[in-house]
Each structure stands twice: as structure tokens, then as C-alpha cells.
C-alpha positions as CSV (number, residue, x, y, z in Angstrom):
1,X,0.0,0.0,0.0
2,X,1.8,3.3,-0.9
3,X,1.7,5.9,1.9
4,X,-1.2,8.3,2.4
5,X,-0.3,12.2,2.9
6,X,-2.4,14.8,4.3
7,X,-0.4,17.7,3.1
8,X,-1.3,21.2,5.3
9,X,-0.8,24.3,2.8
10,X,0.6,27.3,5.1
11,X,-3.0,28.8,5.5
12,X,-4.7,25.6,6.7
13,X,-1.2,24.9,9.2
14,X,-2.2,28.8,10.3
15,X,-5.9,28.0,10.6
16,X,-5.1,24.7,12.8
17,X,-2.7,26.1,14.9
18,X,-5.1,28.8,15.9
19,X,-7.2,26.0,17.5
20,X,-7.1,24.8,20.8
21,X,-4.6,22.4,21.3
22,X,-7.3,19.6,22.6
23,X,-8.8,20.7,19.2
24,X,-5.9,20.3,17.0
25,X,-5.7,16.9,18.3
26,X,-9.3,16.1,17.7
27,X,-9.1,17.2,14.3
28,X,-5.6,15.2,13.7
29,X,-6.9,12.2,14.9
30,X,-10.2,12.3,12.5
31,X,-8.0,12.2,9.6
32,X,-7.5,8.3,10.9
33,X,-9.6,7.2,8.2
34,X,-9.3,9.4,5.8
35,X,-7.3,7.3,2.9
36,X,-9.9,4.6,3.2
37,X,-12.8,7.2,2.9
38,X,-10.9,9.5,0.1
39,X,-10.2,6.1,-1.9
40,X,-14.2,5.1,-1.6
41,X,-15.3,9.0,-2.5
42,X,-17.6,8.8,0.1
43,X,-18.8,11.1,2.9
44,X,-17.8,14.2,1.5
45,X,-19.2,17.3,0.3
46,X,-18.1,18.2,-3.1
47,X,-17.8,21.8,-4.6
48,X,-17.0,21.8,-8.4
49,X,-16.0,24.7,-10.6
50,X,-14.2,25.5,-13.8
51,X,-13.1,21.5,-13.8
52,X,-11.5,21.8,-10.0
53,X,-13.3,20.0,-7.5
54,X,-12.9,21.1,-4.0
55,X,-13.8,18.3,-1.4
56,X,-15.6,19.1,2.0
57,X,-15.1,17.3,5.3
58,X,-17.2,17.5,8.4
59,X,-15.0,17.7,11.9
60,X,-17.8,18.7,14.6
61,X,-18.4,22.7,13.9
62,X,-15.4,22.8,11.8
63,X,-15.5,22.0,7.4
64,X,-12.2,21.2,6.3
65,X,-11.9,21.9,2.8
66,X,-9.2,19.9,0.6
67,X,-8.5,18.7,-2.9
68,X,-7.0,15.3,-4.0
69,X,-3.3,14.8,-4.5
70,X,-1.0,12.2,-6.0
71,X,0.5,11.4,-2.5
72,X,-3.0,11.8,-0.8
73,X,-4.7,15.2,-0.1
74,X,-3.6,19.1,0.1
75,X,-6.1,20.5,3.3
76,X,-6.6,24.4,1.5
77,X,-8.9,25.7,4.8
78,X,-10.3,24.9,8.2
79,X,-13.2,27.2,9.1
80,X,-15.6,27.3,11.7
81,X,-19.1,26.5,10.5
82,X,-20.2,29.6,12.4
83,X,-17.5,31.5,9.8
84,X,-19.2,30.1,6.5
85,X,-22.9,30.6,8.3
86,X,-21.7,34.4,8.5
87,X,-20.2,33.8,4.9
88,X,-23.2,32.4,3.3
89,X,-25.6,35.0,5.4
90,X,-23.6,38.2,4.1
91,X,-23.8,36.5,0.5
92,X,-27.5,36.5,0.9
93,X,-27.8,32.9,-1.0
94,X,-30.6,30.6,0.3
95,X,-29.1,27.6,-1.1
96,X,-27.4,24.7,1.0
97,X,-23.8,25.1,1.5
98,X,-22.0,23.3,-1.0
99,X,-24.3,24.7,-3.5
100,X,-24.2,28.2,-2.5
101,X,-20.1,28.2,-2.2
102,X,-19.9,26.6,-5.0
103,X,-21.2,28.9,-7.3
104,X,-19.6,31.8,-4.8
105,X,-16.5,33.2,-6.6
106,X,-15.9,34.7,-3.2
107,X,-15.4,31.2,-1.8
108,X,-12.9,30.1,-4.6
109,X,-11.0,33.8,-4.1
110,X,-10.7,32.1,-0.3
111,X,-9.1,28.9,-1.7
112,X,-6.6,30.6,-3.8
113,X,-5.4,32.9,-1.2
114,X,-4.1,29.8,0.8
115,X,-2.1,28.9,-2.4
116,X,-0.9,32.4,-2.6
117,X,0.7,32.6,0.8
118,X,3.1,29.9,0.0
């Protein structure tokens, strides 16, 4: 079996390290089973635009965002759900999540900061 990697970008190492440490180990130990779950595609919210799809992962009040990666997976954000309830309130969309940040080019601008700060 070749080694899984969960692979922090500098913006979701920021955004865990911000946590509580009793959180930061809750949220590390949640990615346990995450290679069997990213193999099967299953559980997971999925945001899609311009051919990029954007995988979402519930941890409790926190959605981990991330994208598929040879080695494994690349974790772009950690937010509070309260955060993206503010997000999606001050967007005014009445959609579900995924839905309404998916088609939210505000959302995406989010995701590419991460890759920006590198």
C-alpha cells in the first residue's frame, strides 16, 4: 500500500494552529480514516467549478476543505461552521452550503489565497 499524505498548505497549518490544542488533536486524529474514505469518494461534500473539485469534510463545527493529491490530499482551509454561516448569510444565497459556495466566486478567491501565501 503506498503511503497516504495529508499535506497542510501554510494557510490551513495557520488556521489549525489557531485551535485549541485539545482541538488540533481532535481534528488530527479524525483524519485516521481518511485514505480509506478518500479512496471510496464517500462522505464528503463536493464543490466543483471550472473543472476543480474542492472536497468538504465534516469535523464537529469545523469543514475542512481539501483537494486530491497524487501522494494523498492538500487541506486548503479549516473554518468554523459559524464562519461560512456568516459567509453564506452576508452572501444573501438561500441555497445549502455546498451549492451556494460553490457557485460563490468569493469562496474560490478564499481557496486561492491559501495557495498564494506559499
Amino acid at each position: 500500500m503506498q503511503p497516504f499524505q495529508i499535506i497542510f498548505n501554510p494557510t490551513s497549518a495557520a488556521e489549525l494552529a489557531k485551535l485549541p490544542k485539545e482541538l488540533q488533536l481532535y481534528v488530527l486524529g479524525q483524519f485516521r480514516g481518511l485514505p480509506q474514505e478518500v479512496q471510496a469518494d464517500s462522505g464528503f461534500g463536493s464543490l466543483t467549478r471550472g473543472g476543480r473539485t474542492m472536497k468538504r469534510y465534516h469535523l464537529g463545527d469545523y469543514r475542512v476543505y481539501f483537494e486530491r493529491h497524487p501522494l494523498g490530499v492538500v487541506v486548503h482551509r479549516i473554518l468554523s461552521r459559524n464562519t461560512l454561516k456568516d459567509f453564506l448569510f452576508r452572501s444573501s444565497l438561500p441555497t445549502g452550503e455546498d451549492e451556494a459556495l460553490q457557485e460563490n466566486p468569493r469562496f474560490w478567491e478564499l481557496i486561492e489565497q491559501a495557495k498564494s501565501t506559499r
